[in-house]
C-alpha positions in Angstrom: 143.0 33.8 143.6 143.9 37.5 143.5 142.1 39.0 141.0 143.7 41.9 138.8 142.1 45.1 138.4 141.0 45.9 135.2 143.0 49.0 133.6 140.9 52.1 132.8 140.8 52.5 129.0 143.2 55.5 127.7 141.8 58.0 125.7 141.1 56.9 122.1 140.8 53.7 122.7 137.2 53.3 122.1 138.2 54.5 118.4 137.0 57.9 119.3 139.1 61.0 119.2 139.0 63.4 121.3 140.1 67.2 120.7 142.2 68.8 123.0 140.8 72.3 124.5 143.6 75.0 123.4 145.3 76.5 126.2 148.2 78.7 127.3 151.6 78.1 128.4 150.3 78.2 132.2 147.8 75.2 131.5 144.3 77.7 131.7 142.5 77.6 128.8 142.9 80.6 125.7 140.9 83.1 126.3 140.6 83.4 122.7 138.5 80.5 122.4 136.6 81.3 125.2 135.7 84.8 123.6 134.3 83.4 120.6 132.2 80.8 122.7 131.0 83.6 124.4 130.9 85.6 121.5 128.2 83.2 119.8 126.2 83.1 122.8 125.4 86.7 122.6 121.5 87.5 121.9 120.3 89.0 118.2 119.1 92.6 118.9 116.1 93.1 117.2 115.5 96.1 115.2 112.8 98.6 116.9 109.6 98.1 115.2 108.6 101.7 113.1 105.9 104.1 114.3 102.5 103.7 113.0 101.4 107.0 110.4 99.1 109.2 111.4 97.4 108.3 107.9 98.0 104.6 108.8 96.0 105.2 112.0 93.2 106.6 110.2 93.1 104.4 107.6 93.0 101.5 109.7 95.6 99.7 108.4 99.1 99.2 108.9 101.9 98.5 106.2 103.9 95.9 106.4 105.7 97.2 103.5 105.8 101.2 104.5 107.8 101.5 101.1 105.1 100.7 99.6 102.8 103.5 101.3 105.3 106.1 100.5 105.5 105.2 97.0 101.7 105.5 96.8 102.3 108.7 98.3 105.4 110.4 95.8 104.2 112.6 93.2 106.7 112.1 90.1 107.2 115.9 90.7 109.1 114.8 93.7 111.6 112.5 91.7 114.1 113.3 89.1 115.4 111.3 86.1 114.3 107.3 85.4 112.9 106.6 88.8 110.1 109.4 88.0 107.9 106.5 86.2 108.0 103.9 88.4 109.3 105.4 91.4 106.0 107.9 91.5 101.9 106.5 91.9 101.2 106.5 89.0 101.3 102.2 88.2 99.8 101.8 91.9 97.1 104.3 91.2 96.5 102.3 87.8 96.1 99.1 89.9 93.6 100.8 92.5 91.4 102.4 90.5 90.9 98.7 89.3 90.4 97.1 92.6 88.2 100.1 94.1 86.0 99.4 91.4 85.9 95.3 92.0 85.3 96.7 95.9 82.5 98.8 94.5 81.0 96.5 92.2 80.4 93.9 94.9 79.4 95.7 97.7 76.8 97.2 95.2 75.8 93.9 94.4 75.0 93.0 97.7 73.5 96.1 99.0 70.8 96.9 95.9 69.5 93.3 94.8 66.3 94.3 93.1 68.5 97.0 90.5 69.2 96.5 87.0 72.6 96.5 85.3 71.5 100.2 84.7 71.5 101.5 87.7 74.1 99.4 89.3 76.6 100.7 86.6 75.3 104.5 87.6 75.7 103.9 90.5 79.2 102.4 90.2 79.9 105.2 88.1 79.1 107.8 90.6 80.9 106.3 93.4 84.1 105.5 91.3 84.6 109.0 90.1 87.5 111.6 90.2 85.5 114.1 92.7 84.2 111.0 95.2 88.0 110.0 94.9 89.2 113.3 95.9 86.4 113.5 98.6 87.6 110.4 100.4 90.5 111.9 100.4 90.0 114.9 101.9 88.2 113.3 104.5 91.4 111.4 105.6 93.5 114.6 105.0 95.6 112.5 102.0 97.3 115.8 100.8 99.0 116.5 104.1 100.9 113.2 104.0 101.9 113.7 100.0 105.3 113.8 98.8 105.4 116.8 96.2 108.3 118.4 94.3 108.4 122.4 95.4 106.9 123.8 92.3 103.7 121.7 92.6 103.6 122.9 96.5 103.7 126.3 95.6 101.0 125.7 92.6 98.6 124.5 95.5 99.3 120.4 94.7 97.9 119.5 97.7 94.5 120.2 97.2 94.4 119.8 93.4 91.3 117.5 92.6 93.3 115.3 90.1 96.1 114.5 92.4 94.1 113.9 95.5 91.9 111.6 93.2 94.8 109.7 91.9 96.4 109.0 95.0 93.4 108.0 96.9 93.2 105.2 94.2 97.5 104.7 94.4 96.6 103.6 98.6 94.0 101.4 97.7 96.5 99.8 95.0 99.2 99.7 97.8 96.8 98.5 100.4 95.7 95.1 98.1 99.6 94.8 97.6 100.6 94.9 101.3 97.5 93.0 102.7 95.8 91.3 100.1 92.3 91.6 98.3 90.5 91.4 102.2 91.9 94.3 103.3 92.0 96.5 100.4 87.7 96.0 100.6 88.3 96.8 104.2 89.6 99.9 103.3 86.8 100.9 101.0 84.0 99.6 102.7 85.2 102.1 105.5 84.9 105.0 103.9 82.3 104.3 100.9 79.7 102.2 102.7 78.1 105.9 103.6 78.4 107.0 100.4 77.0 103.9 98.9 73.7 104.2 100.4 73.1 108.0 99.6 70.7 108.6 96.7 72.3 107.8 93.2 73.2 111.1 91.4 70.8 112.4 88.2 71.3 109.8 85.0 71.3 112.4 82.8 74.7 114.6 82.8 75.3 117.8 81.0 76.5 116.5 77.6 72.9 114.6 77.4 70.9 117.3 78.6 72.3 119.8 76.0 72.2 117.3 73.1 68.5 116.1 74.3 67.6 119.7 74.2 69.2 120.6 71.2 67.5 117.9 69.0 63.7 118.8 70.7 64.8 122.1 68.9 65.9 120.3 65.1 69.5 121.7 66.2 72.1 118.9 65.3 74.4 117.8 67.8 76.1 119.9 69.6 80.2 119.7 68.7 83.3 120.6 71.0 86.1 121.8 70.6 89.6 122.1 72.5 90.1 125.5 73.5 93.3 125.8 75.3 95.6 123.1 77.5 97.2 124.5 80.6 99.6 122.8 83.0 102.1 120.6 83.6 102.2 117.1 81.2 101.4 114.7 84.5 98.1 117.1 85.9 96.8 119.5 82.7 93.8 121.7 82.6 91.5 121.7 80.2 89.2 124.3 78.5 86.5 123.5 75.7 84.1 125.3 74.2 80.9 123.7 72.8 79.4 125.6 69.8 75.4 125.0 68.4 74.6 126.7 65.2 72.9 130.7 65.5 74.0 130.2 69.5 77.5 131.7 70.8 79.4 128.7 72.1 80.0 128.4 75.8 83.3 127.4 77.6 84.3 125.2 80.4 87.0 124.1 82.4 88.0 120.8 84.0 91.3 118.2 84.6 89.8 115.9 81.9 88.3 116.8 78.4 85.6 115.0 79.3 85.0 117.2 82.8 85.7 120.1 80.9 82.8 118.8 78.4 80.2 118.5 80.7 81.2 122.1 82.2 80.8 123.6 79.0 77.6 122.2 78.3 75.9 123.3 81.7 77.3 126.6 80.8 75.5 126.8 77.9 72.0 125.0 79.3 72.3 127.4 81.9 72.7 130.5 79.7 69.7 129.3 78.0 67.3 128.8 81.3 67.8 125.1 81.6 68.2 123.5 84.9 71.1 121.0 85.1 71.1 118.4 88.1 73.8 117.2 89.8 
């Protein structure tokens, strides 16, 4: 019995459609469709990574948001019109001088455990201040990498205690942004730790010298007064004169009323032969 071979199934009949490949009158396939095949198959270029800061190379630390670091680093002299607020350091410097003093607090904690609240909070005190602040960061030559307006350039911004204190605390706020709590200690454990372990300043500033004195002598407490207020609105100076009775007052200067305070009274102690530490 001849057997009949079976017919190969035409396309479709499985209940599968197939699509036909486009091609051109001479039966090649369109070249169109092969460009976009080919098209699609073509590798993503990656963007070319960004140079690494001199600062960020001393800092130790790498941005992963550099526009964070330049907004730590804008002055609002350098911006005009509503982006002077937020677009300067001033709410990151708000936020660092917060966490440098969490940083501070612990390490302190750790490294002195027989001291008192007392001295801890001296200490704290000392190592938290506008002129340790600015110290820092002349020692990782912040005011070379700031972003200034031209009139505070030419007014000598870049050295200016106030702004290099502000700023240093504006990186440590962008810092614990970019990298978290960890790195922002990181940061100041680098370059506090040495700091940290140096002798704790005199407890007793100006202002408490003059008024201790003043009392051992039945003189009443010693008042100040503002004298003059010199500068821009964002970085003024400050002079104050402190007055005693049957004693000419004595002036000083400072970026703070408070600074300027404590200069006046160690002018005056020191007109009157009395040592002043620190």
């Amino acid at each position: 019995m001849t057997r009949r071979a079976e017919a190969k199934p035409r396309s479709g009949q499985d209940g599968q459609r197939q699509t036909a490949r486009p091609s051109s009158a001479d039966g090649k396939s369109d070249p169109r469709v092969a460009g976009v095949s080919a098209k699609k198959a073509e590798p993503k270029v990656r963007a070319k990574p960004r140079t690494t800061t001199p600062l960020e190379k001393t800092i130790g630390y790498r941005f992963s948001d550099a526009g964070l670091l330049e907004r730590a680093l804008t002055h609002i002299s350098a911006l005009k019109g509503a982006q002077a607020r937020n677009g300067s350091y001033q709410r990151l410097e708000f936020l660092g001088d917060h966490v440098l003093g969490l940083a501070i607090s612990e390490m302190l904690f750790a490294a002195f455990p027989k001291a008192d609240e007392g001295e801890l909070s001296h200490r704290l005190a000392d190592l938290v201040r506008r002129e340790t602040c600015a110290d820092v960061a002349r020692a990782i030559d912040l005011g070379a990498s700031l972003r200034l307006g031209a009139s505070e350039v030419k007014a000598g911004g870049r050295a200016r205690v106030a702004i290099l204190a502000d700023v240093c605390e504006s990186l440590i706020g962008a810092v614990f942004l970019d990298g978290g709590y960890k790195s922002a200690r990181a940061l100041v454990e680098r370059f506090w730790a040495e700091r940290m372990r140096k002798p704790a300043r005199p407890l007793r500033d100006p202002k408490t010298v003059l008024q201790e004195w003043a009392q051992a002598r039945g003189l009443p407490t010693p008042s100040y007064r503002e004298v003059e207020r010199t500068g821009p609105h964002h970085d003024p100076e400050f002079r104050v004169a402190v007055m005693l009775p049957d004693r000419a007052p004595a002036e000083g200067r400072g970026r703070s009323k408070r600074a300027a305070e404590q200069a006046a009274a160690a002018a005056l102690l020191t007109r009157e032969g009395v040592r002043v530490d620190g």
